[in-house]
N, C-alpha and C positions, 0 to 999 in steps of 0.2 A: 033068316040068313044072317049069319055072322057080320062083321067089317070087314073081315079079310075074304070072308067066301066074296061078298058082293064087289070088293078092289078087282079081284079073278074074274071075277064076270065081266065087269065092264074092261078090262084091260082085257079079255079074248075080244068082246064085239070090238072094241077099233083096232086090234091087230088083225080080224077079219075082216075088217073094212079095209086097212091099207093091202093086205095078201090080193084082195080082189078088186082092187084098185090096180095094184102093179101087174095084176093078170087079164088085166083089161074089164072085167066084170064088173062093171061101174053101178050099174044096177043093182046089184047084190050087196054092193062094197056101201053104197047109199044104204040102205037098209041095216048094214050092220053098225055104221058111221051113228046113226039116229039111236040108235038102239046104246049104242055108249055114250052118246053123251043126254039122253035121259036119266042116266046115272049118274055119270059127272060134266054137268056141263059147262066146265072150264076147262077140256082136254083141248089145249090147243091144236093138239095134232089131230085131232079127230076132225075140229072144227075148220082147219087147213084143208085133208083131203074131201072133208064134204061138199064147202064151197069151191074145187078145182072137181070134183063130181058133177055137182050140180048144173053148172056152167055149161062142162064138156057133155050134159045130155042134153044141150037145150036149154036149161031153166036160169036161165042168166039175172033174171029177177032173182030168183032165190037163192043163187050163187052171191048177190053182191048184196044181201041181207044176211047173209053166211057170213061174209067176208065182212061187214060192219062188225058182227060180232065177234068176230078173232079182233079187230080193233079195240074192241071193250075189255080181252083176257087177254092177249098178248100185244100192247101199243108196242113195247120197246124190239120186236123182234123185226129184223131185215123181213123174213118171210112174210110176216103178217105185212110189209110197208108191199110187198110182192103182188099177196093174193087181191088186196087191195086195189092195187094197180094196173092189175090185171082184170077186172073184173067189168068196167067199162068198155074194155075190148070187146068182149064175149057180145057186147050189144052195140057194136058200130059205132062207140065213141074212142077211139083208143087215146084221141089226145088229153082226153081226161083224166086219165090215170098215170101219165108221164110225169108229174112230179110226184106221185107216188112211190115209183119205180125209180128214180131218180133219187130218194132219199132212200129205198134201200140200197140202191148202189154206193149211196154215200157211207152207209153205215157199213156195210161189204162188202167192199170193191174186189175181196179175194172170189 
């Protein structure tokens, strides 16, 4: 497979993964999430909706081992201060995560 054929590949699996994500098929949207970043696994965006995936089926463990990892490929984003912050919640700590979420509001209060 080429460079560009294999860019095409993995830029369909997480545009399949966010399509089935916004269409509620979270399950599916997982599967295609993993499947692109086996290819490139610094897509922050992949790595965003896998860990708000993961979480929303349950796997809140593995949501907030997701979400470490978008901290390692994308520190400086609001988002990533978000998914973060968010991910405590998912498992009945939410106060843990408020100065997470509190530094991405700092960073984008818009």
């Amino acid at each position: 497979m080429s460079v560009g054929a294999a860019s095409v590949a993995t830029y369909s699996q997480a545009l399949l993964g966010h399509i089935g994500h916004e269409r509620g098929s979270i399950p599916e949207a997982i599967g295609h999430l993993r499947a692109a970043l086996e290819r490139d696994p610094d897509d922050a965006d992949a790595i965003t909706y896998l860990a708000i995936g993961l979480m929303g089926c349950g796997d809140s463990e593995g949501g907030e081992r997701v979400a470490e990892r978008l901290m390692a490929v994308d520190p400086l984003a609001p988002m990533t201060w978000m998914v973060v912050g968010a991910a405590p919640w998912w498992s009945g700590r939410a106060k843990e995560g408020l100065p997470h979420l509190e530094r991405a509001m700092a960073a984008d209060p818009g």
